[in-house]
N, CA, C and O atoms as a DFTB+ gen file, in Angstrom:
352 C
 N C O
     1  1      93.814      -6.282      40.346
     2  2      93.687      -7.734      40.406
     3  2      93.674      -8.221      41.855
     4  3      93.080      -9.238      42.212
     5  1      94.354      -7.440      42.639
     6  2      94.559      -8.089      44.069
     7  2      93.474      -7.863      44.629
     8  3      93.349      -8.545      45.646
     9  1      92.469      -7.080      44.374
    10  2      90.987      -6.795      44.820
    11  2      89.943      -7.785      44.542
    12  3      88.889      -7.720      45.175
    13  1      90.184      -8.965      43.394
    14  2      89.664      -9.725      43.090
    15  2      90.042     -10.674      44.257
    16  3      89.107     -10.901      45.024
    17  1      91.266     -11.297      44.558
    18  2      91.791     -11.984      45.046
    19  2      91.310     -12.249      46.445
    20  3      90.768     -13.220      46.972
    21  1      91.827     -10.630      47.028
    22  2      90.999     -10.323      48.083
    23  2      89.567     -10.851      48.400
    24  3      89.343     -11.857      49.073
    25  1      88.837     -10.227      47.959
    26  2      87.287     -10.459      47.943
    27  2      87.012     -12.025      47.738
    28  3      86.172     -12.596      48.433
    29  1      87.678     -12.627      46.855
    30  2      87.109     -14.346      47.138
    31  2      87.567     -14.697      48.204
    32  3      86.654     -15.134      48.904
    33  1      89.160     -14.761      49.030
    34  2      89.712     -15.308      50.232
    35  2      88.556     -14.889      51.154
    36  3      88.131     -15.679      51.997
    37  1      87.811     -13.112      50.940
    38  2      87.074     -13.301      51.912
    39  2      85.904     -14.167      51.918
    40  3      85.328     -14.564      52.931
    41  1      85.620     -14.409      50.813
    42  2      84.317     -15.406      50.560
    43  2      84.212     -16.874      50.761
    44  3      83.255     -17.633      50.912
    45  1      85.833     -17.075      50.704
    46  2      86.195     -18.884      51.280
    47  2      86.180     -18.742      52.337
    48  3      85.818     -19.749      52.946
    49  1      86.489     -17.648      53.114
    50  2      86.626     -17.877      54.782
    51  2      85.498     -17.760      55.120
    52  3      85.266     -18.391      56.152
    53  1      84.261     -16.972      54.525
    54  2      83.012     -16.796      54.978
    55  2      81.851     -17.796      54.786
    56  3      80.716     -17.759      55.261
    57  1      82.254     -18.425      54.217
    58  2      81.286     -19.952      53.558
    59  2      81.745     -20.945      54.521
    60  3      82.847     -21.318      54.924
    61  1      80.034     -21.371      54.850
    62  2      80.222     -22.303      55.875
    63  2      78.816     -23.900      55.437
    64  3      77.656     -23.891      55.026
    65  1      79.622     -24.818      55.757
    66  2      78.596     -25.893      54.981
    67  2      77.241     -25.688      55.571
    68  3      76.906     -25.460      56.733
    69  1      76.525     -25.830      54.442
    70  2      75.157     -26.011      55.544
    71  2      74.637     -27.240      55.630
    72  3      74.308     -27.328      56.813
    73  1      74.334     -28.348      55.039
    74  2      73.760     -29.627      55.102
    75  2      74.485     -30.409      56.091
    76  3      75.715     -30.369      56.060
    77  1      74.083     -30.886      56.680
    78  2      74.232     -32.007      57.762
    79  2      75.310     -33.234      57.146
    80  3      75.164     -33.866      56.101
    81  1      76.135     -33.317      57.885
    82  2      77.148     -34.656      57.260
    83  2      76.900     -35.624      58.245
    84  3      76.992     -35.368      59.446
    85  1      76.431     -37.294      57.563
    86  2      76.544     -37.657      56.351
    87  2      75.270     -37.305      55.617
    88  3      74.286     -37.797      56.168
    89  1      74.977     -36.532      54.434
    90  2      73.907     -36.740      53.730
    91  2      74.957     -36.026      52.019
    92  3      76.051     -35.472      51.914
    93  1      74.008     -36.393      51.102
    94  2      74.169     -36.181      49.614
    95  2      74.731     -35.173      49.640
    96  3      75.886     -35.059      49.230
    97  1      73.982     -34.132      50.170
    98  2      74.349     -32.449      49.855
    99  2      75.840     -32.019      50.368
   100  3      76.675     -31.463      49.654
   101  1      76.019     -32.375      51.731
   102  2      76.942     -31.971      51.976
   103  2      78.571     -32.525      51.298
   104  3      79.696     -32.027      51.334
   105  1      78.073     -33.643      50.769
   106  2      78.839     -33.874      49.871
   107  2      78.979     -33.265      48.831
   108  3      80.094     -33.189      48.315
   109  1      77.882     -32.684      48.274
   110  2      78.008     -31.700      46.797
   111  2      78.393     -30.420      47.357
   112  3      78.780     -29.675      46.457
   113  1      78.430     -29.922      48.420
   114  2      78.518     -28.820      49.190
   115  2      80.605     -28.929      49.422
   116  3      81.445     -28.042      49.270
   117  1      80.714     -29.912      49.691
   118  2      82.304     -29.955      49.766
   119  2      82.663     -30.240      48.516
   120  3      83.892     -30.309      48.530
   121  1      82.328     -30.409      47.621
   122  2      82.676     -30.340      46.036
   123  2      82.654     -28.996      45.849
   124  3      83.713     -28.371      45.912
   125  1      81.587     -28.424      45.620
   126  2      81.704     -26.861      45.488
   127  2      82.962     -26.282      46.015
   128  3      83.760     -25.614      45.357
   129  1      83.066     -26.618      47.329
   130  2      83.775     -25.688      47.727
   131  2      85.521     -25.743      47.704
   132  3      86.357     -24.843      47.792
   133  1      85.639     -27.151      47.552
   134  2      86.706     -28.111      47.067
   135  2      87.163     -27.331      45.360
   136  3      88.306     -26.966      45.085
   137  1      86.263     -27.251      44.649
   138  2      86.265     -26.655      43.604
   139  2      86.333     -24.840      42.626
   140  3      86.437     -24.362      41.496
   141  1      86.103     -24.256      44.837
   142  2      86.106     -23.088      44.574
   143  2      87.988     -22.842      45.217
   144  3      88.554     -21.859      44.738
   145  1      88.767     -23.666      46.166
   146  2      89.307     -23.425      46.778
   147  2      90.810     -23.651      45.387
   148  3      91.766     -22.942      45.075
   149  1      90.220     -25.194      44.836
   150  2      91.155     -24.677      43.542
   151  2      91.442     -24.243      42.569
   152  3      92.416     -24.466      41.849
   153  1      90.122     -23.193      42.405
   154  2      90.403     -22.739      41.071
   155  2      91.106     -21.149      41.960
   156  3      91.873     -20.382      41.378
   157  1      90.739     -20.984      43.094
   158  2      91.491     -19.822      43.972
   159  2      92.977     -20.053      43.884
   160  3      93.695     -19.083      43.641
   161  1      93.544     -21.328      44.072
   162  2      95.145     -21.766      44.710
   163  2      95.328     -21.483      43.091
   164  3      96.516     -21.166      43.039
   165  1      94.830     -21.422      41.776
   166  2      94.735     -21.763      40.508
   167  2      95.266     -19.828      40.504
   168  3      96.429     -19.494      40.274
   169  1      94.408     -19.055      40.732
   170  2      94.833     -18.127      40.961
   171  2      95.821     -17.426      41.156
   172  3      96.256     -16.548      40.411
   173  1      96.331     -17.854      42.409
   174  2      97.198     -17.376      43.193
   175  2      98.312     -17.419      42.361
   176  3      99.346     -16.751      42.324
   177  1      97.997     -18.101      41.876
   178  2      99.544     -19.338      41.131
   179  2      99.846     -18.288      39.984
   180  3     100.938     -17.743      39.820
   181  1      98.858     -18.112      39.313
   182  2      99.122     -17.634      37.890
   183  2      99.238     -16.218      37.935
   184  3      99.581     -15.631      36.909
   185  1      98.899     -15.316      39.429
   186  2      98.937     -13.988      39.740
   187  2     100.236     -14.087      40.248
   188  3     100.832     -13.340      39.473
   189  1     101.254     -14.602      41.203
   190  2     102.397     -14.699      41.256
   191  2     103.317     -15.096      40.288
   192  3     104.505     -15.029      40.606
   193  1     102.945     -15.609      38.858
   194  2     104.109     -15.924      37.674
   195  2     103.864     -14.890      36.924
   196  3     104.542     -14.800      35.900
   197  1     102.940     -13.924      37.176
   198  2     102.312     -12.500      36.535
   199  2     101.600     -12.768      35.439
   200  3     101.767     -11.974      34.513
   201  1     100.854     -13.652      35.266
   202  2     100.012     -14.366      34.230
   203  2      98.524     -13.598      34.954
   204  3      97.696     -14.145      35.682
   205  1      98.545     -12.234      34.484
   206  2      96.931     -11.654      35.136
   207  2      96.086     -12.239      34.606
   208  3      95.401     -12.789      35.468
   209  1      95.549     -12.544      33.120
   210  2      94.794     -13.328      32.606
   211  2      94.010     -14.540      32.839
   212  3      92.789     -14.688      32.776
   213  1      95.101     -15.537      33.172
   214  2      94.397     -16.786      33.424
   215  2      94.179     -16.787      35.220
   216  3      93.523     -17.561      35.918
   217  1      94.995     -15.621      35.591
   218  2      94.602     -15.400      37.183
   219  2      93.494     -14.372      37.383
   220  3      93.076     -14.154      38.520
   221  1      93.037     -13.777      36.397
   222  2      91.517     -13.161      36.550
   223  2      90.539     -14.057      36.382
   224  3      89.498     -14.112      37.036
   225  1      90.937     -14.902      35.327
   226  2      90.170     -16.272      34.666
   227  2      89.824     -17.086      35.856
   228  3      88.703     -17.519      36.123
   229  1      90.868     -17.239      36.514
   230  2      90.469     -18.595      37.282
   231  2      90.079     -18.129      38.802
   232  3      89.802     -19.061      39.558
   233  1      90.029     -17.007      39.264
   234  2      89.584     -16.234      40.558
   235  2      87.938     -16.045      40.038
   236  3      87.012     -16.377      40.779
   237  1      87.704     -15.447      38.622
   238  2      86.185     -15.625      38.638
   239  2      85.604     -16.601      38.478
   240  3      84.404     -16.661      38.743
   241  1      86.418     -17.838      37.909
   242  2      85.239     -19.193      37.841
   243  2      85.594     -19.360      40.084
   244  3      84.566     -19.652      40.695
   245  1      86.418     -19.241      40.656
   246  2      85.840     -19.476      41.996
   247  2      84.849     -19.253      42.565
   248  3      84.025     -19.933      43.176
   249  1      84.982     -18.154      42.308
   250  2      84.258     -17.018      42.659
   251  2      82.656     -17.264      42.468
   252  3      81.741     -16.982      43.241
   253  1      82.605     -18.082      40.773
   254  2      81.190     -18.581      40.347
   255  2      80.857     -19.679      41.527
   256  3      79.730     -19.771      42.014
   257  1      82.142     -20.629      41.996
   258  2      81.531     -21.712      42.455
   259  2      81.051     -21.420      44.104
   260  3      80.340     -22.268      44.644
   261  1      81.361     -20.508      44.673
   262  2      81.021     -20.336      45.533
   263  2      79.689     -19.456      45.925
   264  3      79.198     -19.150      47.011
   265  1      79.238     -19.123      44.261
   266  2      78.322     -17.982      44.450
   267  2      77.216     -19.495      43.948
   268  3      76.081     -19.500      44.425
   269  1      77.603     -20.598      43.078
   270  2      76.159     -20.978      43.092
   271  2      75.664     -22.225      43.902
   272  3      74.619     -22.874      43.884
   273  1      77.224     -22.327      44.863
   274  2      76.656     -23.063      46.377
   275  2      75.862     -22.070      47.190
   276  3      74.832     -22.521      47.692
   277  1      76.168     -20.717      47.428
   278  2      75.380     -20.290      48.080
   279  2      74.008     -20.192      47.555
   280  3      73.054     -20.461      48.284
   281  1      73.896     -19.926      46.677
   282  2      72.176     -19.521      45.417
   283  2      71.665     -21.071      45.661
   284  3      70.476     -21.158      45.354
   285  1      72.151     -22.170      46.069
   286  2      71.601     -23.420      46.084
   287  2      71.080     -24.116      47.508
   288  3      70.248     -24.971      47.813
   289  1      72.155     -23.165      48.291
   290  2      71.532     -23.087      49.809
   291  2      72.366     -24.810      50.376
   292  3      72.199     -25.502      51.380
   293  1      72.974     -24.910      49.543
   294  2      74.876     -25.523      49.736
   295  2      75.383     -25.006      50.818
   296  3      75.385     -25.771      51.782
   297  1      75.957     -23.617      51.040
   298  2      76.830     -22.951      51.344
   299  2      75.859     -21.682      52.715
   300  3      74.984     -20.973      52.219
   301  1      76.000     -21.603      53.561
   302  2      75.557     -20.882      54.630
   303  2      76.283     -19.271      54.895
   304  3      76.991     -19.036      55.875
   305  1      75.932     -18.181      53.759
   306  2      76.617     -17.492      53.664
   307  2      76.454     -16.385      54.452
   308  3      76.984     -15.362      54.018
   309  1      75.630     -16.278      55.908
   310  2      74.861     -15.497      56.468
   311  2      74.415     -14.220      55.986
   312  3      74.851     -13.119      56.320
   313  1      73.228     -14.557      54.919
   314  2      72.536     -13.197      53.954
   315  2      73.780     -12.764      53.770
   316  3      74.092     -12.954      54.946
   317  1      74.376     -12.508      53.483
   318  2      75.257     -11.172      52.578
   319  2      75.070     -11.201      51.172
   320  3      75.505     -11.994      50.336
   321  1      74.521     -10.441      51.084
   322  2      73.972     -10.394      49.423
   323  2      75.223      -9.145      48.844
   324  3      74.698      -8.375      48.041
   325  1      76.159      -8.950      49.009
   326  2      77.225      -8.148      48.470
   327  2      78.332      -8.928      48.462
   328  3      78.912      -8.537      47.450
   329  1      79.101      -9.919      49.021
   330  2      80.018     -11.013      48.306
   331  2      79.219     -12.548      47.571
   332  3      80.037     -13.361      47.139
   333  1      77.829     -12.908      47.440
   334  2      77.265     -13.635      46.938
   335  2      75.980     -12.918      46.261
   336  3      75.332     -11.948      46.656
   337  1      75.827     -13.751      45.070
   338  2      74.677     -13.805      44.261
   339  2      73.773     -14.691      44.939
   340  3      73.773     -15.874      44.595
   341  1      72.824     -14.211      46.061
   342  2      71.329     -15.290      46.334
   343  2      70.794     -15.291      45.754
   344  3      70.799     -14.386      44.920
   345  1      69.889     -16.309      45.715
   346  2      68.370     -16.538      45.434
   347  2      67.401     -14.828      46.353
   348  3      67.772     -13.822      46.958
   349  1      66.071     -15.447      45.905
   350  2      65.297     -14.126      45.634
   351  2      64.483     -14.597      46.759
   352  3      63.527     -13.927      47.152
């Protein structure tokens, strides 16, 4: 489980906005990531009360949200196509 854990912290630290602030996107771009950061703290939480379940649960929906800011070109993940799902 801590390999899961691992691997998203590295993926929040590695995500960087890409749209220009002020515009729309970067607003949906800090939602994403706003949204990836708590379903991570969501994580953490439920992997320290030893609740692996809803802390596998809630490390992979992060995990989703940060993979489909990057696939949306949200998120500036410099190519790494091995902690994100890109586009083609």
């Amino acid at each position: 489980m801590t390999n899961y854990l691992e691997k998203t912290q590295t993926a929040l630290d590695k995500v960087k906005i890409s749209p220009p602030d002020p515009s729309f996107h970067n607003k949906q771009a800090q939602d994403f990531y706003s949204m990836a950061q708590a379903y991570f703290n969501d994580a953490q939480h439920f992997f320290d009360e030893g609740d692996y379940v809803n802390a596998f649960a809630c490390v992979n929906y992060a995990h989703g949200w940060l993979d489909a800011g990057a696939r949306l070109g949200l998120f500036d993940v410099g190519g790494d196509g091995q902690l994100f799902t890109l586009s083609e």
